[in-house]
N, C-alpha and C positions, 0 to 999 in steps of 0.2 A: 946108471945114474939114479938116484934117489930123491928126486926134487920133485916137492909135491906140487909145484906149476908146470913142470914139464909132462907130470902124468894128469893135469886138470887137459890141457892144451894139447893131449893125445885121444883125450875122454877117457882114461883109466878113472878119474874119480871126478864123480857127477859136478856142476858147476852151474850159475844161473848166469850165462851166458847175455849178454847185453848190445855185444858187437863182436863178429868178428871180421877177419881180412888174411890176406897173406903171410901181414907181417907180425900181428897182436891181437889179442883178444880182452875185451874189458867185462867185467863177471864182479856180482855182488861177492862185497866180503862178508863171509861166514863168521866174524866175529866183528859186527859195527860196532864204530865207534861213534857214530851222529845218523842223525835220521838217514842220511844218506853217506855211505861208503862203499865207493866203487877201486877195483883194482885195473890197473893198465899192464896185462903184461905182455913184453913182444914174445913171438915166437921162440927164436934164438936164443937159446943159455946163455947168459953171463950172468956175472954174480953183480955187479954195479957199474954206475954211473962211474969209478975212477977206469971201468974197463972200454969205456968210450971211445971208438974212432968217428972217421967221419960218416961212413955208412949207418956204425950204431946209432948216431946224433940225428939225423933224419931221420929212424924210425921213431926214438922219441921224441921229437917235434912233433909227430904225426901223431902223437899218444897224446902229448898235451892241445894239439885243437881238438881232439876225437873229444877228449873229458871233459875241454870248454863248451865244446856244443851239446854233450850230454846236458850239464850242468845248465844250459838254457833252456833245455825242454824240459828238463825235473824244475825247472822256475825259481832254481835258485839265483835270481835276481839279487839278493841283497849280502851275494857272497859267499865264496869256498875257498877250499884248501886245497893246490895239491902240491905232493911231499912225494920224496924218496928218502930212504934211508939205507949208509952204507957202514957196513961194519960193524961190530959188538958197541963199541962205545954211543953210534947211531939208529941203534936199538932193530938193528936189522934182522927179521927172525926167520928169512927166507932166503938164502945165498941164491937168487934168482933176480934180478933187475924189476921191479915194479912200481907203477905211481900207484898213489893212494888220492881217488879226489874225494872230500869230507864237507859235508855243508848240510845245511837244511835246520840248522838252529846257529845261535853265537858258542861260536868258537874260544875255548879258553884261548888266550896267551900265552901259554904251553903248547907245545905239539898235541894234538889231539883231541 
């Protein structure tokens, strides 16, 4: 396989690491798009959110408190973002399941 979070999440290519665990790892994104962008990705390959069962759905539950309480110690008190995106038309440039959490300025009204 060829996916460049399953060789971040192996350590084949370096990462700035922020948490991890059994199930996910969250790591600055190398191309921010706000003061702060962080990714959420589980261990486990799949390509999205439509590939969801129930075991997949608790670990990202687990991805979205992890990023809330991130988002509390970086102080963003006054609000973030977080997003996934699935498929071409949802600008998904990663066929790997991942949240993106974005904050640390106003956020357009656009994604991003």
């Amino acid at each position: 396989m060829d996916c460049i979070f399953c060789k971040i999440i192996k350590g084949e290519i370096p990462s700035t690491k922020l948490y991890e665990d059994d199930e996910f790892i969250v790591i600055k994104d190398v191309n921010p798009q706000a003061p702060v962008h962080l990714l959420a990705i589980p261990k486990e390959h799949f390509a999205s959110v439509a590939e969801l069962d129930d075991e997949r759905a608790v670990v990202v539950g687990k991805m979205i408190k992890k990023l809330a309480e991130i988002a509390k110690e970086k102080g963003l008190d006054d609000g973030f973002r977080i997003i996934t995106n699935k498929g071409k038309h949802g600008c998904q440039s990663v066929a790997h399941l991942h949240l993106h959490l974005l904050g640390g300025r106003q956020l357009d009204e656009k994604m991003g």
